[in-house]
N, C-alpha and C positions, 0 to 999 in steps of 0.2 A: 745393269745401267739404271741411275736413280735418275727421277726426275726432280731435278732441284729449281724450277719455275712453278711448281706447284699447278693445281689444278686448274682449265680452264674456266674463267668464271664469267667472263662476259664476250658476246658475239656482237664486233660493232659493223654498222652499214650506214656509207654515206649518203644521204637522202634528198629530195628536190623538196619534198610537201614533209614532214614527220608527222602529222595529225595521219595523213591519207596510212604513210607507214605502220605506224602505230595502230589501226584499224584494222589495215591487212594481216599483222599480229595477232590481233585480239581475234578473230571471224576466224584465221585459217585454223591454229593452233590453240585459241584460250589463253594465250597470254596477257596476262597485265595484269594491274590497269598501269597506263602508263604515267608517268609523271615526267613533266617539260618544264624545261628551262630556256624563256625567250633568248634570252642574250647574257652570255659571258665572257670576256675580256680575257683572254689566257694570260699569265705571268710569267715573264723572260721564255715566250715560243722560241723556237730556231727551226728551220724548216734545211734539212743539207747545208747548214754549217751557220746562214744565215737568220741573226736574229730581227722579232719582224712585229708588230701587235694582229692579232688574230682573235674575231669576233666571231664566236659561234653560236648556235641554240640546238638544245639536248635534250633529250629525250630517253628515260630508261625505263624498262618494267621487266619483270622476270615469266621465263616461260619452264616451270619449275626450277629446278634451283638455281640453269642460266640467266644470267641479265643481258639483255638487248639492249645494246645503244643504239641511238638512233642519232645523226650529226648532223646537222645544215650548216654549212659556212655562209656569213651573217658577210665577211670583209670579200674581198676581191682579191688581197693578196696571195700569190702565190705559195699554196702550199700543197700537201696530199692528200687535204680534205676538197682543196679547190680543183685538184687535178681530177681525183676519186668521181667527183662530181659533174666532170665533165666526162671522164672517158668512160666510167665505170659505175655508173649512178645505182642503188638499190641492191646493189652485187656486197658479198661477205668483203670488209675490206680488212679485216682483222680481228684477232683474237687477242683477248687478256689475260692477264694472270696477275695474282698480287703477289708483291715479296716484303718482306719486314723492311731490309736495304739495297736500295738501288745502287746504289754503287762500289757495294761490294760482289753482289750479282755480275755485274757490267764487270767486272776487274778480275773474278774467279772465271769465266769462261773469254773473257778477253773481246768484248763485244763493242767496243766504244766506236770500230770500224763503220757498226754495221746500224750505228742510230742514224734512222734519214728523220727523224724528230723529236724536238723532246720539249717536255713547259712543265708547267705548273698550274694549277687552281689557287685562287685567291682564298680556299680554307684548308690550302698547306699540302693539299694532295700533289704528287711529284709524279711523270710518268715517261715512255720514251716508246718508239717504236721501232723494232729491229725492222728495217727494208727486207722484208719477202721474204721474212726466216722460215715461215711454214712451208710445207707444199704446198703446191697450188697457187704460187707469189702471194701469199696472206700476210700481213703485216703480225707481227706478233709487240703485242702492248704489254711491259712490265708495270705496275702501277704500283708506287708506294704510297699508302692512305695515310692519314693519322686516325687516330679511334675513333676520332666524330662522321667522320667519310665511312668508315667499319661499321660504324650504329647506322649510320642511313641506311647503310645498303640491308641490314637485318632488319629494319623498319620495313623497309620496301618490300623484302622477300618474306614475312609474315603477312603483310597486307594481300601478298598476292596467295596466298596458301587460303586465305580463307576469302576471298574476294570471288562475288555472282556475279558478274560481269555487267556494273551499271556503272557510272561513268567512266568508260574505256579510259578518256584520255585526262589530268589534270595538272594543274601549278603543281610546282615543285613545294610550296609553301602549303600544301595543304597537305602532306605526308605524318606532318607531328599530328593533326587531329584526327585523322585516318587511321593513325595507331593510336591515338588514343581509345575512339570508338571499336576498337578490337580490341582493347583490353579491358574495357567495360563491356562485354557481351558476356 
C-alpha cells in the first residue's frame, strides 16, 4: 500500500493564548522560534457546506523537520476552529500533508464526502480538512501551496535548524531578515 498524501508535515492545535502556546513549545521540546500572524481573513471558507468569512491569527515554528501550527479563531462564526476551541482547546486537532493537486487527490480516493472545511489563503495557498480521517478523530489537512508558501516554510525550517533560542516568539514579517542573517553567518 502507497501512501499517496505524502508525508506528515505539520501538527496543528487549536489555541486560547498562542504566545503562551508557542512558549510551552519552545521550554518543553526546543522548538522554534515561532513566527505569528495577528489576523488573516481566509478566502471563500465553507465550514459543512456553508460559506462564511473566518478571521484567524497564526502562529508556526518547526520542532525539527515538523511544523506546529498554532490557530486562534479571531471571528465567532461558527466553525471547527471555533468548536475545537471550545470543546477541545490545546488538544492535536489535526494533521497536514501537502499535495501538488488538491483536487485530483480529492477525486482519486473520492473524498469530497468527507471535507467538513475548506479555504484558501490570500497568497494562493488552497487547503481542506477531511472530518476525523485519522485515528484518534484527528482531522487530516491536505494543503496545496504555491512556491512562495514552499519557500517560506524552508525559510522557517532553516531558521529553526540553526536558531539558540532568543526570541522564541515573532512577526511573521520578520522571517525574510531572519534568513537573511543566517545566510550571512
Amino acid at each position: 500500500m502507497t501512501d499517496s498524501f505524502g508525508p506528515v508535515m505539520q501538527l496543528g492545535y487549536i489555541v486560547e493564548d498562542i504566545d503562551k502556546a508557542a512558549l510551552d513549545w519552545v521550554e518543553r521540546v526546543g522548538a522554534g522560534p515561532f513566527y505569528r500572524l495577528d489576523s488573516i481573513v481566509l478566502d471563500q471558507y465553507s465550514y459543512r457546506g456553508t460559506a462564511t468569512q473566518l478571521e484567524l491569527s497564526l502562529c508556526f515554528g518547526y520542532w525539527n523537520d515538523v511544523q506546529i501550527e498554532l490557530v486562534r479563531p479571531l471571528s465567532t462564526t461558527d466553525s471547527l476552529y471555533t468548536r475545537a476551541l471550545r470543546d477541545c482547546p490545546g488538544k492535536l486537532n489535526h494533521m497536514a500533508t501537502l499535495v501538488t493537486d488538491l483536487e485530483a487527490v480529492l477525486n482519486q480516493h473520492k473524498l469530497h464526502d468527507r471535507i467538513v472545511q475548506s479555504g484558501g489563503m490570500p497568497q494562493g495557498q488552497k487547503f481542506v480538512y477531511l472530518d476525523e480521517y485519522l485515528p484518534g478523530a484527528i482531522h487530516l489537512e491536505l494543503i496545496q501551496a504555491p512556491a512562495a508558501t514552499l519557500q517560506f516554510f524552508t525559510m522557517m525550517k532553516k531558521v529553526a535548524a540553526n536558531w539558540q533560542g532568543w526570541k522564541p516568539v515573532r512577526d511573521i514579517a520578520s522571517i525574510g531578515q531572519d534568513f537573511s542573517e543566517l545566510k550571512a553567518e
